[in-house]
N, C-alpha and C positions, 0 to 999 in steps of 0.2 A: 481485226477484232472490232467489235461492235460498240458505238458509243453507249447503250445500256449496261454491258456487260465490262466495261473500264468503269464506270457510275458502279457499278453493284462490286469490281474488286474496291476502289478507292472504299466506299462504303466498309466493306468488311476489314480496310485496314484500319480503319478510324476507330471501329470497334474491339478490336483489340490490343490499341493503343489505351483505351477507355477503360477497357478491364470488365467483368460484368462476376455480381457474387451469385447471379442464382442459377447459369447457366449448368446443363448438367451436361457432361463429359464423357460421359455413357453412353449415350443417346444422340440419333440423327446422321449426319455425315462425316465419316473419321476425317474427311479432308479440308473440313468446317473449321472442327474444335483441332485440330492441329497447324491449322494457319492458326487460329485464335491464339493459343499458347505458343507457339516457335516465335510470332513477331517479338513480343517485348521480353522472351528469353533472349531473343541473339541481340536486342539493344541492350541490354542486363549486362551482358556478356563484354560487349564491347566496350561499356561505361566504366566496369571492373580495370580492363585493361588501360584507360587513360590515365590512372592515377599515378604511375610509375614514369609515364611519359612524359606526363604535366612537370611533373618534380625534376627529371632532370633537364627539361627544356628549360626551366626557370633557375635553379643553380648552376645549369654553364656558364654563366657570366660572371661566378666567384673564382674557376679556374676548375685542376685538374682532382684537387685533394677531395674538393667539395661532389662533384661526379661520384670520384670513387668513394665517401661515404656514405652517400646513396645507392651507387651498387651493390656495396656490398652489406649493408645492412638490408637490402629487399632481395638478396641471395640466401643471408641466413634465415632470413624470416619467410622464406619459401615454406620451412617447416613447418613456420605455424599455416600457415594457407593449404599445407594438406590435413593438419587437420583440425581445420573450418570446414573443409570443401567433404572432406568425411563424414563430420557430422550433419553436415547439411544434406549428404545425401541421405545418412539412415532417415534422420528425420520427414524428408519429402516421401519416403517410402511410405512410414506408418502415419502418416497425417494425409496421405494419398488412398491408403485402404482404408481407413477409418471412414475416409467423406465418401469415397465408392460405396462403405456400407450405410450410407446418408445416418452416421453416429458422428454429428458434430459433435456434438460436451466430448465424446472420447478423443478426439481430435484435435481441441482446445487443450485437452487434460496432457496427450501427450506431446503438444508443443511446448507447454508450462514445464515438463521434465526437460526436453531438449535446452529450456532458457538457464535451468541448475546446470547443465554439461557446459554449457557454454562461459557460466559463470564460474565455476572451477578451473577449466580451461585458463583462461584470463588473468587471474587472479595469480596461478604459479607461472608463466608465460612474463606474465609483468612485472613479478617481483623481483624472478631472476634475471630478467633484462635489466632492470633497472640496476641493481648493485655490481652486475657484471659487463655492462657495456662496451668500456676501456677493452677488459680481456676476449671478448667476443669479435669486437674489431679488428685486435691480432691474429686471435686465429685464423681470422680470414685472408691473413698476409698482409694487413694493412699498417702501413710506414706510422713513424713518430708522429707527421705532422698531419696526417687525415686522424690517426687516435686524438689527438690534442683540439683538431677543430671538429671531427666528427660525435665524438662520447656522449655529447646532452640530446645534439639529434637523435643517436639512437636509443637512449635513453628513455625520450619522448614515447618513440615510433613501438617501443618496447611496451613503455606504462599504459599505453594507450592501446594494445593490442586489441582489448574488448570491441571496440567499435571494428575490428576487423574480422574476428568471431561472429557477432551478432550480426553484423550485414551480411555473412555467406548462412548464418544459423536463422535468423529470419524471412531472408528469403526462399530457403528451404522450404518455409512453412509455407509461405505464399503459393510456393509453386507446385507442393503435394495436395495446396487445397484447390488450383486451380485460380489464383491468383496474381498470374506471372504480371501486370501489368504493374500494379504497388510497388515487386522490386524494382520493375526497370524504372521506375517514377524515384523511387528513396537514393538506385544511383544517380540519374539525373540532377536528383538535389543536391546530392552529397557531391560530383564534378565539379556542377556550378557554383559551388560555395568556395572549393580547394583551386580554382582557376582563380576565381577573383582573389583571393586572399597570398596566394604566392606569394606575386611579386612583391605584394604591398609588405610584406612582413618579412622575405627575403631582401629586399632592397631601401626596406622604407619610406613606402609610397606615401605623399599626404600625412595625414595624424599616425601613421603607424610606427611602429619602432624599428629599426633597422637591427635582423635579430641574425640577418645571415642566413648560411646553411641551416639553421635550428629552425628558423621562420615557416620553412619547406614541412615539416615534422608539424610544428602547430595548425599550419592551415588543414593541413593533413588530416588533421585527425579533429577537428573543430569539421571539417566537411564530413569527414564518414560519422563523426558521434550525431549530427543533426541529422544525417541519413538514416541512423537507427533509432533518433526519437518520432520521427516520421514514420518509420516501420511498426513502432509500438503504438501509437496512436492510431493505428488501421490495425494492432491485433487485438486490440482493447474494447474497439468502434461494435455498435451492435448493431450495424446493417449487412456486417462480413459474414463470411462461411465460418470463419475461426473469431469467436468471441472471448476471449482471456479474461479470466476473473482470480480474484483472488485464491479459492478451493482450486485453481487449477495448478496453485506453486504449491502444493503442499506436496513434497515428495513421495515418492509411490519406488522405491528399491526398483519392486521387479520392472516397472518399465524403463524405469532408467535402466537396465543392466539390457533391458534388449535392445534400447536403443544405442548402446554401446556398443552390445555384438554387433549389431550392422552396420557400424559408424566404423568399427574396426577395419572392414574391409575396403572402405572408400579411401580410407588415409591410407593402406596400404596399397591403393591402384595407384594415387596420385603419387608416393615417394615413388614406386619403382620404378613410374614410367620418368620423370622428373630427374632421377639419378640415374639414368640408363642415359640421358640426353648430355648429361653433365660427363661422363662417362665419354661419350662420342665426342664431346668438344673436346678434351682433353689427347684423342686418337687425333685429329682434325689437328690441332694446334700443335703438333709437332711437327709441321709442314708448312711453317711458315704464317706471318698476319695476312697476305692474303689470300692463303685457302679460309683462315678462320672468317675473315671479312665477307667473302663471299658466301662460305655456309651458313653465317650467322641472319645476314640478308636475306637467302632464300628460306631458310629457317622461318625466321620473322614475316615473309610475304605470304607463305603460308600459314602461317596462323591464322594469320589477317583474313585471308579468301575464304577459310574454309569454317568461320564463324556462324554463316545461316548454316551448312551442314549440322553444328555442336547445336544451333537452338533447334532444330527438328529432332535430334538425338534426346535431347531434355527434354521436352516436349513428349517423348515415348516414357521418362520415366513416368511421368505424373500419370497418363493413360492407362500404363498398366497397371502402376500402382490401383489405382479407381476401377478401373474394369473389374481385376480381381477380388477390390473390395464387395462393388457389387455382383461379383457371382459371375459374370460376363467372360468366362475363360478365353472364347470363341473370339470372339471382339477384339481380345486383348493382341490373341493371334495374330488376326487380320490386322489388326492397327500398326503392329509391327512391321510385318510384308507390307504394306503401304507405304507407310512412311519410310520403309528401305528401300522402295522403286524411288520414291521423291529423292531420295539423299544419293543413291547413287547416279540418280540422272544431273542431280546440282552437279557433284563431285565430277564427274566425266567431262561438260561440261567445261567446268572452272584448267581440270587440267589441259584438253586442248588449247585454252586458251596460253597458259603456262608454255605449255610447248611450244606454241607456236611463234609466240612474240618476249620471249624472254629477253630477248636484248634489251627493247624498249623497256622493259621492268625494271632491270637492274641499273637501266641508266638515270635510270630518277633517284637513285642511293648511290652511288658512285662510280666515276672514272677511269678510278686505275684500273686498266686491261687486264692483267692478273688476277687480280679480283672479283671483275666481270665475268670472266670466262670461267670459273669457279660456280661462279654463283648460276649463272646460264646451265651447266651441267647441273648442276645439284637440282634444281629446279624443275628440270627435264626427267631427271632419273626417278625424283623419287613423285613428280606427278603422276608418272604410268603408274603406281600404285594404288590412284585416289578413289577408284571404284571400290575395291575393295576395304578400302579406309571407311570410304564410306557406310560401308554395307557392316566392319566391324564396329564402332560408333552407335550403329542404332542396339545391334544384339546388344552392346555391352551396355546400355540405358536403361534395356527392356531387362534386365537381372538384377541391377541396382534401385530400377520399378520397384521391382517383385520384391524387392530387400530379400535378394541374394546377392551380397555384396563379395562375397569372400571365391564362385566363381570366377568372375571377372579379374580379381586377386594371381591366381592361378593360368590362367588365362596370361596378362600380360608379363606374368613371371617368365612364363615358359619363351613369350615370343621375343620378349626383352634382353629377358638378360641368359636363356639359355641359348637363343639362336641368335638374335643381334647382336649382341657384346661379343664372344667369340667369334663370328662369321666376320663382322667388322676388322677385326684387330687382325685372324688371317688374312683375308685379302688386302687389307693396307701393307702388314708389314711382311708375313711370311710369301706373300705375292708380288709383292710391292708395289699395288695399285695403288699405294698412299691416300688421298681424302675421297678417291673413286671408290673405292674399296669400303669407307663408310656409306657414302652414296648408296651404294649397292644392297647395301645390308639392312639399311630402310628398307628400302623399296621392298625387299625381301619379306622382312617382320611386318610392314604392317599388310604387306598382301598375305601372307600367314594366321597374324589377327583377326583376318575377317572371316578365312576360311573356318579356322577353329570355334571362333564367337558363334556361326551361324550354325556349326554341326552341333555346337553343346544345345542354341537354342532350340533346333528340332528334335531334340532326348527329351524337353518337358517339364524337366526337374523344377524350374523354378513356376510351371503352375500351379503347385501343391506347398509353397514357401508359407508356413506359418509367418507374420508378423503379429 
């Protein structure tokens, strides 16, 4: 490779670390504007993911109760993150078509309805957190002594829900207007604010107070509420594509009610596929902690890998959405089959690499041989699937584009929990291939998922999707 042509990528990654409001998304080379948006989506992405890490890397040092407050208050509050991550995607739909129809005010107008969902959202979310915390931490099987020191932490993590709505519902907007750059910028804030403040208010660094496991919950949520006054101050700003005004919180029913319909379907992709995994650990854990160790690991390493895959998949909603805005069917097409050659040549790829050197992977998380070799299989089995993972990933973005959410819906219904949950739980138990048996059943569903995602997308249905 040519040193011009290293100069001109470096160039174009700085540029869409940069962000830019007037660039149009319609127009030029699909493999331009989709580097442009996939970068500081799969940073967005990853930034999301540190905040869970941060927190129990910094309360392991209060013991075991303190851990398990935090797991298990960011297990039940899975629910609310599907649906943030629901409404964020109706919203990137119709704030996607609006700007493809170059109708910002309508754009601005129906981000200002998405801000009332969010604030409903919120508001019961927190209330009921908050007066019910104690009993929510039993439910989850949690002992005397994690209820007694955990309840104000969740508490917190509960009244404060807002900042976790509005960072998945704001960035929505960024990213249906073509603005992925802002979110990855408001998480970046919102990390570096919740890293430096941990310790100091877990443990009592300097002037701060030593507040314990609770300290974990405030930083927390002082880093994401600054993340989303940063977010509002760029949707308010008059040099963006979305400019918020006042006339634009004045509720309008019918959009809200459609922005409902297609937030409907996003929260229902995220519980299913979410409880279908919770589902398999539960198959997995009757086999001893180190099958669970090891699946939880190769579980986890793949999420990890296959992050730039998810931002070139996001990166197709916002295209289609906009394409179809503007009239661009053809486009919208092609954008898709492109960015599915990109994502399954990553995925192919990432999985050789999986196969090949799994030892060394798993040796960098742990020891025990049992454990290893668990994890070494699982890694193996279900990377041979990643082509096709990849290839279902982008159809099922290109539908949630088009705000056909309730597809996709149906879609992981069928692969989830009609063919994975039963094929799993036979070959474990009526086979007795024990945690092979779930191995298998992956690898199965999601080579499944891709098949059916890519036949629905060439029936068409969603280039005629009213939003």
């Amino acid at each position: 490779m040519s040193v011009k042509k290293i100069r001109a990528g470096f160039e174009l990654f700085k540029e869409a670390l940069a962000g830019s409001s007037t660039l149009n998304y319609t127009e030029g080379s699909i493999a331009r504007v989709t580097f442009l948006l996939a970068v500081p989506m799969i940073l967005e992405m990853a930034m999301e993911s540190v905040f869970a890490i941060v927190d129990i890397f910094f309360v392991a040092g209060l013991g075991a109760a303190a851990v398990a407050t935090v797991g298990l208050t960011e297990a039940m509050m899975s629910l609310l993150y599907a649906v943030a991550i629901g409404l964020s995607m109706g919203t990137t739909a119709m704030v996607a078509r609006r700007i493809g129809e170059e109708n910002a005010r309508s754009a601005a107008f129906a981000a200002g309805q998405a801000l009332w969902m969010g604030i409903f959202v919120s508001v019961f979310v927190g209330v009921v957190g908050y007066f019910y915390a104690g009993k929510i931490l039993g439910l989850m099987g949690a002992d005397a002594e994690v209820v007694a020191m955990g309840t104000t932490y969740t508490q917190i993590m509960f009244s404060g829900c807002f900042t976790i709505v509005f960072l998945f519902l704001n960035n929505g907007i960024f990213r249906g207007a073509g603005d992925a750059s802002i979110a990855m910028r408001s998480l970046i804030l919102a990390n570096g604010i919740n890293i430096v403040l941990d310790p100091c208010l877990i443990y009592g660094w300097g002037p701060f107070p030593d507040m314990g496991v609770t300290g974990a919950a405030v930083a927390t949520n002082i880093g994401r509420g600054v993340g989303v006054l940063y977010q509002l101050y760029y949707l308010c700003a008059s040099n963006r594509r979305i400019q918020l005004g006042l006339k634009d919180l004045v509720i309008k029913i019918s959009v809200v009610l459609a922005l409902v319909r297609i937030s409907v379907g996003g929260i229902a992709q995220f519980l299913i596929a979410t409880a279908s995994w919770v589902f398999l650990m539960r198959l997995v854990s009757a086999y001893g902690s180190d099958a669970v160790a090891g699946y939880t690991i190769a579980v986890r390493v793949m999420m990890f890998v296959i992050l730039p895959a998810w931002g070139l998949s996001n990166a197709v909603a916002t295209l289609v959405g906009q394409n179809l805005g503007a009239g661009k069917v053809q486009r919208a097409v092609d954008t898709v089959w492109q960015v599915a050659k990109y994502n399954v040549t990553y995925m192919v790829l990432v999985s050789a690499v999986l196969i090949v050197f799994p030892n060394a992977i798993m040796g960098l998380f742990t020891v025990e041989p049992n454990a290893v070799a668990y994890g070494i299989d699982a890694m193996r089995i279900m990377s041979y699937s990643f082509g096709f993972m990849g290839l279902g990933m982008v159809a099922i973005q290109a539908f949630n584009g088009a705000g056909d959410t309730m597809t996709p819906t149906w879609i992981n219904g069928f692969c989830y929990w009609v063919v994975q949950i039963p094929v799993a739980y036979f070959l474990a138990t009526m086979l007795e291939m024990g945690p092979y048996g779930v191995f298998w059943a992956i690898f199965l569903a999601e080579i499944l998922l891709g098949v059916v995602g890519v036949l629905y997308f060439m029936r068409g249905g969603w280039k005629t999707r009213v939003v």
